[in-house]
N, C-alpha and C positions, 0 to 999 in steps of 0.2 A: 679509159673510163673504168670505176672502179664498180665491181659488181655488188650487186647488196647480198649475197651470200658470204659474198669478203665481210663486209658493212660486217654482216650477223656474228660471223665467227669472230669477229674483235671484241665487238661490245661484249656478247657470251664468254668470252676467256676472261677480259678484264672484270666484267663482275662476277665472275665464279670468284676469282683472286679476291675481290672485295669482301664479297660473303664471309668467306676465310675470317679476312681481317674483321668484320663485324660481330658473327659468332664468338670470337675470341676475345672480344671487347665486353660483352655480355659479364664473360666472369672476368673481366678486369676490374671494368666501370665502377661497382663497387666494393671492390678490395683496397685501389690506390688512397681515396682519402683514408683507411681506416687502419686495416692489416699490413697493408706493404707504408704507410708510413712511419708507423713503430717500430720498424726492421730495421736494424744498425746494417749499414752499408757503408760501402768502398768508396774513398775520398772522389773517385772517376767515374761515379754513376751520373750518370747524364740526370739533368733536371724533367721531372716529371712532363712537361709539355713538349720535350724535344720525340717521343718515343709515337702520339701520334703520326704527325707530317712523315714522320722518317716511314713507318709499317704503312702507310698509304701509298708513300713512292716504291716503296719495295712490291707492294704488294701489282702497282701498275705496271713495275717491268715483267714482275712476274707471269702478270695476265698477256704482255707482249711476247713474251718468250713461249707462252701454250700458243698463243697465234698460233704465231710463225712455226711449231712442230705440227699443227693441226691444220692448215695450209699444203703441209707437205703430203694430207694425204692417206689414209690407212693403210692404201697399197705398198709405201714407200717403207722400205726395211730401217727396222729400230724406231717407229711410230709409235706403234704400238706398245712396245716398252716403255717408249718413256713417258710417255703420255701416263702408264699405270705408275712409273716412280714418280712421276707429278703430283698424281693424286694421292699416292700414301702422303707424300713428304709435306704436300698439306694438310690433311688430316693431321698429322704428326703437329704439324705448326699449328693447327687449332688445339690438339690435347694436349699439349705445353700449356697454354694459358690455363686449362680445365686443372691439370695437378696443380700445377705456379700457384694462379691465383684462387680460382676457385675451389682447390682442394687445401689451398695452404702448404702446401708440399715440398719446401725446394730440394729436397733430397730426392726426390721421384722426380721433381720436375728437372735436376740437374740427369740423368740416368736419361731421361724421354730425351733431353735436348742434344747429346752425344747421339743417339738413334735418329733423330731429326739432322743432322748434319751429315750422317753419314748416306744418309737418302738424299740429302740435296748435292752433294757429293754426286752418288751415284747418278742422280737426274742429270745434273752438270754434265757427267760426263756422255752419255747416252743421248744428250741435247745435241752434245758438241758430232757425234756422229752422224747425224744428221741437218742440223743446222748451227754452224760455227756462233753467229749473233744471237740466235737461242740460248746457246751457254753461256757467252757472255753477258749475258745480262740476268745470268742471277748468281752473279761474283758478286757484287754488293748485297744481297743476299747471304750468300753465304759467310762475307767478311761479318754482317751484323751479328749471324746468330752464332758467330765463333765469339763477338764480345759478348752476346748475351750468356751465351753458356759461360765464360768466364765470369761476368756480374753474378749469372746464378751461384758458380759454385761459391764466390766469396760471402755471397749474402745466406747461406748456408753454415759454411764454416763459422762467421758474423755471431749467426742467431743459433 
């Protein structure tokens, strides 16, 4: 039988992960029809509706992957780290959208998004010391925001 402290700590990770995603939509929401569509891009930018669905699913393994280290426990060694590289490297994934879109920025936001990879990186790997299915499940994660970093810098170089 599953305990509803289990219950709490799932629903709470996965919408912490939401939150993220929704904050970070804030300064999207009105950039895409306006500013980021006058911006000369790379023949392989994904079409504007695909970028939803996809930062939802990511954002859901993400939220299973805090689980599953938060499950393990404060007492459990490397918890507590990663659990804090968790939270920078969201943070970091919400201040991306804020330079990106909201500041106009892709030059800062290309610079923020190298620092944002290098902390999901590090979280990856501090996951993986403690729970192996923890890290891997923010490889699709980290595969996206190595294309988005790539998309940023050409839509930088671009404009």
């Amino acid at each position: 039988m599953i305990k509803a402290d289990k219950i709490i700590k799932f629903i709470v990770s996965i919408v912490i992960c939401q939150l993220a995603g929704i904050i970070g939509s804030f300064f999207t929401a009105n950039s895409i029809p306006t500013w980021y569509l006058g911006l000369a891009k790379p023949s392989f930018n994904p079409p504007n509706w695909v970028f939803a669905p996809v930062w939802t699913t990511l954002f859901i393994l993400m939220g299973v992957s805090l689980y599953l280290i938060w499950e393990e426990g404060f007492k459990s060694e490397g918890v507590k780290t990663g659990l804090l590289l968790f939270g920078v490297q969201l943070i970091l994934n919400i201040l991306w959208s804020i330079i990106f879109f909201g500041l106009r920025n892709p030059f800062i936001a290309f610079i923020e998004i190298v620092v944002l990879w290098i902390a999901i990186l590090l979280t990856i790997l501090k996951f993986y010391k403690v729970s192996r299915t923890a890290a891997y499940l923010l490889i699709p994660y980290i595969l996206w925001v190595t294309f988005a970093a790539i998309l940023n810098l050409i839509i930088f170089i671009l404009n």
